[in-house]
C-alpha positions, 0 to 999 in steps of 0.5 A, a space after each residue: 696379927 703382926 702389926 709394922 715388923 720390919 727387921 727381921 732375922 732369915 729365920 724369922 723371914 721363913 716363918 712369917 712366908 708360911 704362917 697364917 698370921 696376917 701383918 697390917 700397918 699400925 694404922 690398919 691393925 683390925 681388931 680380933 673378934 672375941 677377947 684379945 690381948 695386944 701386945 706392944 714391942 716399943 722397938 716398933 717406934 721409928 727411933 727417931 721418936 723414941 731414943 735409946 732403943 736397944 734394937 733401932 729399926 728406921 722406919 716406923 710408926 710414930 709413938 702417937 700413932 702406936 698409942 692411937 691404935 691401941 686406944 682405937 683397939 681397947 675402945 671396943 671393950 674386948 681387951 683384955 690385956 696390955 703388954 708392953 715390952 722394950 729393951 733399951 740402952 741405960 742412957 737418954 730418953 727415959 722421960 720420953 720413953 716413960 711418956 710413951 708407956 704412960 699414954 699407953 697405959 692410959 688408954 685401959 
């Protein structure tokens, strides 16, 4: 699954038209069955809500609404792992961006 991508390269583009993978909004991101992982690209989040990405993308989810859908997600019992991943630039946002991954964290 493949949750709120919306900057995405030609070749990427390509892929996704023949893949079998499904894409939702973060908001209607069902779980799997079975154990899952759920991997979180903090790029994802409207940059507006998190400043100093490195790749910002207008348009996106809240950083609340990705942290509720992960909470939604992990509260079925079958997460078995959290991956959070960002890169952004050295300068500003950091107690802002730390926030987002603490709540992150905290839904475990």
């Amino acid at each position: 699954m493949l949750a709120d991508a919306r900057d995405l390269d030609p070749a990427e583009a390509e892929y996704l038209a023949g893949a079998r993978l499904r894409r939702y909004s973060v908001e209607d991101v069902p779980a799997p069955d079975g154990p899952f992982l759920v991997h979180v690209d903090l790029d994802v989040v409207d940059p507006s809500d998190i400043p100093g990405l490195l790749f910002p993308v207008d348009g996106g989810p809240t950083g609340s609404a990705v942290v509720a859908a992960v909470a939604r997600l992990v509260a079925t019992g079958r997460v078995v792992a959290l991956d959070v991943a960002c890169t952004w630039r050295p300068d500003g946002g950091d107690a802002r961006r730390r926030s987002l991954v603490t709540a992150l964290t905290n839904c475990l």
